[in-house]
C-alpha positions in Angstrom: -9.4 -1.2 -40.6 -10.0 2.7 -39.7 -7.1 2.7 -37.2 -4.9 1.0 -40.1 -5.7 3.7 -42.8 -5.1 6.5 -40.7 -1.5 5.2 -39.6 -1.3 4.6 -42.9 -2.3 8.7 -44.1 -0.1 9.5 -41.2 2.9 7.6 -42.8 2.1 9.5 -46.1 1.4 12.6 -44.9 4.9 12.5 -42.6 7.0 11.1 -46.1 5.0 13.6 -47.8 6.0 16.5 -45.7 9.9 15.3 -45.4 9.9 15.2 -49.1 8.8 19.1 -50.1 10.9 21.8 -50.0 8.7 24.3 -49.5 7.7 22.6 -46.5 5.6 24.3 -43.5 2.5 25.1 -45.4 2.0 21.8 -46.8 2.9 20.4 -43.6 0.5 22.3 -41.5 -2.3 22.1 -44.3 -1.6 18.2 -44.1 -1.5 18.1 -40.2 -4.8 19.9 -40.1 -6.1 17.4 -42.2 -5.2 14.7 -40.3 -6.2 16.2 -37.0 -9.8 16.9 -38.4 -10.0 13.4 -39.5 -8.7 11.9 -36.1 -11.6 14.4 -34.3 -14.5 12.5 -36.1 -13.1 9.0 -34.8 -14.1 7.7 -31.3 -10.8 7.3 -29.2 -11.0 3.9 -26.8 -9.0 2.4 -24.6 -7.7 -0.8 -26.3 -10.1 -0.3 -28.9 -12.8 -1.6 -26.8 -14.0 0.6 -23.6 -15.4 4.0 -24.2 -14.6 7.1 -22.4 -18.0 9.0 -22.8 -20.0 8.0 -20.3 -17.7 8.0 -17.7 -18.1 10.3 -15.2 -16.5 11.3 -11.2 -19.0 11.2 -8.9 -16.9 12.9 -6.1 -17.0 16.7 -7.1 -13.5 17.5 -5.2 -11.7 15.2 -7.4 -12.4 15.5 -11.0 -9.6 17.9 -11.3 -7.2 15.3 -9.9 -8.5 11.8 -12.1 -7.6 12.2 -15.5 -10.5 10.6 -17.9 -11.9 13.0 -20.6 -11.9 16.5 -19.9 -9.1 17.3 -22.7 -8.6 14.8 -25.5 -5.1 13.5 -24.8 -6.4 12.0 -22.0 -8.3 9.6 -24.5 -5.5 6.6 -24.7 -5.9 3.6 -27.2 -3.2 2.3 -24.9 -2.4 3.8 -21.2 1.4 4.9 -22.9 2.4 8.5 -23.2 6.0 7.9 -22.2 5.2 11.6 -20.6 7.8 13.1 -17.9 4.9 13.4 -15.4 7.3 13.7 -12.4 9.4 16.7 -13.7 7.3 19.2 -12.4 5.0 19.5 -9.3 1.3 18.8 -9.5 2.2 17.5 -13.4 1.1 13.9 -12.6 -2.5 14.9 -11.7 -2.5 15.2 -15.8 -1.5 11.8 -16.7 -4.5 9.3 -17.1 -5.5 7.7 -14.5 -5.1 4.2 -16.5 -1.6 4.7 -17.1 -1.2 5.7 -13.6 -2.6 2.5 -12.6 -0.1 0.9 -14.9 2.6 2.6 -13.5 1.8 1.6 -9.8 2.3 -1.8 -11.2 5.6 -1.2 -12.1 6.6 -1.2 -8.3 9.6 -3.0 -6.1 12.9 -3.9 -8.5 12.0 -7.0 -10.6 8.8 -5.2 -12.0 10.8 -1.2 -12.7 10.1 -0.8 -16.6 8.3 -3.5 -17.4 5.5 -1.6 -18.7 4.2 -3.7 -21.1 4.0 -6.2 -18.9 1.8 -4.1 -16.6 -0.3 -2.5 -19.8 -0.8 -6.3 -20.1 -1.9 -7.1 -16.3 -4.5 -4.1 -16.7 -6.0 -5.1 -20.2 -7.0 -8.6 -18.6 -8.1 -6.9 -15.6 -10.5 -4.6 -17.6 -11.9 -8.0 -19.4 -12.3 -9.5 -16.2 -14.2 -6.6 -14.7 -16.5 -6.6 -17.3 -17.6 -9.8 -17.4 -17.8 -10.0 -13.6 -20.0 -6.4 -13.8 -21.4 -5.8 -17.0 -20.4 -2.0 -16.8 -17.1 0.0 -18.1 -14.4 -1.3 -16.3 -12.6 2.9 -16.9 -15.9 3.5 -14.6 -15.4 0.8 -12.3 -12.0 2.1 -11.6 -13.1 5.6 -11.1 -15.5 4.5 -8.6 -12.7 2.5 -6.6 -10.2 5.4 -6.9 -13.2 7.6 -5.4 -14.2 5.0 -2.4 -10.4 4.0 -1.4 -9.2 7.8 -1.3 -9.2 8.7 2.7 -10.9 11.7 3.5 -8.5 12.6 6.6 -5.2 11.6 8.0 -2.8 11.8 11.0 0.8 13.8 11.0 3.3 14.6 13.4 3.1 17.8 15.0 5.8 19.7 17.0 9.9 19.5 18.1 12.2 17.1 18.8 11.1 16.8 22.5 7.2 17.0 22.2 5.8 15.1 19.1 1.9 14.2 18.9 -0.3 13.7 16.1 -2.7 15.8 14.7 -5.6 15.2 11.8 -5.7 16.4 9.0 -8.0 16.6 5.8 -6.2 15.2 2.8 -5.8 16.8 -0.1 -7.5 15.9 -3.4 -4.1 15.0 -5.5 -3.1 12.5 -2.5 -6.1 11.3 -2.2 -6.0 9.9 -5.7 -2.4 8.6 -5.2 -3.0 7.2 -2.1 -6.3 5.2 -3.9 -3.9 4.2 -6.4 -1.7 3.0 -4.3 -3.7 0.9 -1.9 -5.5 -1.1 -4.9 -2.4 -1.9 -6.7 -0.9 -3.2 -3.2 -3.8 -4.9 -2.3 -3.8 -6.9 -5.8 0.0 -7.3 -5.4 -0.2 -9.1 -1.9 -3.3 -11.5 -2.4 -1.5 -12.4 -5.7 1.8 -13.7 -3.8 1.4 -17.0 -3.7 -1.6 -17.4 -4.8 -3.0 -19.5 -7.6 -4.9 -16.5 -9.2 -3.3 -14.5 -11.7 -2.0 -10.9 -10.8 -4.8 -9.7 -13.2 -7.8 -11.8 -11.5 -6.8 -10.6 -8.2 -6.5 -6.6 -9.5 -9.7 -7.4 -11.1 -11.1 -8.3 -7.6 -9.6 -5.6 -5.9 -11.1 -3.0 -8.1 -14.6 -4.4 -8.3 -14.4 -4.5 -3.9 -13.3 -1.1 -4.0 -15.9 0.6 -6.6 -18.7 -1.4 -4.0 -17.1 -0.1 -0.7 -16.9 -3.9 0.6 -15.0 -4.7 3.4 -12.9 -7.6 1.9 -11.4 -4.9 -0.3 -7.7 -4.0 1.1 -7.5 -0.4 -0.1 -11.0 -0.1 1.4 -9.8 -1.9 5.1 -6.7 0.5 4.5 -8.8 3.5 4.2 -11.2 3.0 7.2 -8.1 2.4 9.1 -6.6 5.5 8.2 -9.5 7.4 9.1 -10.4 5.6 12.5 -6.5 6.6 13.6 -7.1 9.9 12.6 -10.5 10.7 14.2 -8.6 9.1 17.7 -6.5 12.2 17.2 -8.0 15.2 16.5 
C-alpha cells in the first residue's frame, strides 16, 4: 500500500510539474519532497529481502560487490537498464543481483530475456531461504567471496618461447569470474535435468557460500589455483 501511494505522488507530482509554467522551482520543491519521503522507506529487494545487514566478509572486495554502500544500489527489482559496459571499471557499480541476472542471460536463446532471468533469481532467493534460514543477498555474497580465485596462470613471452606464469587476480575479476562459475555451474546441472534452473542456481549458491566441494564454481576455483601454484 506504501509502494502504491508513492507511485501514485510520483504520478502527481510528474503531471503536476508538466502542467506549471513557472516550472523548475515547483519541480525541484516537489522532487525534494518526494526524495525525502522515499529516504524514510526501507528499499528491499522484491519487497522481501533486506539490504542492512548484509555485509562482505573479504575486505579486498567490497569495492568490487555492489550491495549498500550508495543507495541506488538498493533495487526493488535487480533492473537498472544502466549502460554498465560503456566505460571501463563501470560494471563494478552495478548490483551484484542484477549482475547475477545478467549472467543468466547467456548463449543466444537466453540474450534479452531478462525477465525471464529476474524470474529464475526471485525463486532462487525463496529457495535459499527456506533451505538456510538466512538472506539469500547474503548467501550470495558469501558464494561470490568463496568462488573468486585468489591466483591464476597466463602466458608469458614470444612467439617461439611461451610458458606460464602465476599471477594474483585482481579484485574486479575476481568477482566476475565468481559470477560466472555459479551461473555456469547452475546452467549445466540444469541441462537435462528434472530440477528447475532456479533449484539447481539455488543449490549452486548455497554449495558455494559453504565452500563444499560438490559446488562447480568451487571445483572450478581450486582448479584454477592448483594449475597455477604448478607454475609459479
Amino acid at each position: 500500500e506504501m509502494l502504491r501511494s508513492l507511485v501514485g505522488s510520483e504520478m502527481c507530482i510528474r503531471d503536476r510539474v508538466s502542467t506549471q509554467s513557472t516550472g523548475s522551482v515547483l519541480g525541484s520543491f516537489f522532487l525534494i519532497s518526494f526524495l525525502s519521503v522515499m529516504a524514510q522507506v526501507e528499499v528491499k529487494l522484491f519487497n522481501k529481502w533486506s539490504y542492512d545487514d548484509v555485509t562482505v566478509p573479504d575486505i579486498s572486495l567490497q569495492d568490487y560487490i555492489a550491495i549498500k554502500e550508495k543507495e541506488k544500489f538498493r533495487q526493488l527489482l535487480p533492473h537498472t537498464a544502466g549502460k554498465y559496459h560503456a566505460r571501463q571499471f563501470r560494471k563494478a557499480t552495478c548490483p551484484v543481483v542484477e549482475r547475477m541476472v545478467n549472467s543468466l542471460m547467456m548463449y543466444g536463446r537466453n540474450s534479452g530475456k531478462k525477465l525471464k532471468a529476474v524470474r529464475i533469481v526471485k525463486h532462487a532467493f525463496e529457495i535459499v531461504h527456506l533451505s538456510t534460514g538466512q538472506n539469500p543477498i547474503q548467501v550470495l555474497v558469501e558464494a561470490i567471496v568463496n568462488g573468486a580465485p585468489r591466483e591464476d596462470s597466463t602466458r608469458v613471452g614470444s612467439a617461439g618461447t611461451v610458458r606460464r606464469q602465476a599471477v594474483d587476480v585482481s579484485p574486479l575479476r575476481r568477482v566476475n569470474q565468481a559470477i560466472y562459475l555459479i551461473c555456469t555451474g547452475a546452467r549445466e546441472s540444469a541441462f537435462r535435468n528434472i530440477k528447475s534452473i532456479a533449484e539447481c542456481l539455488a543449490d549452486e549458491i548455497v554449495n558455494a557460500s559453504k565452500n563444499s566441494g560438490t559446488s562447480y564454481a568451487i571445483k572450478k576455483k581450486d582448479e584454477i589455483e592448483r594449475i597455477a601454484r604448478g607454475n609459479r
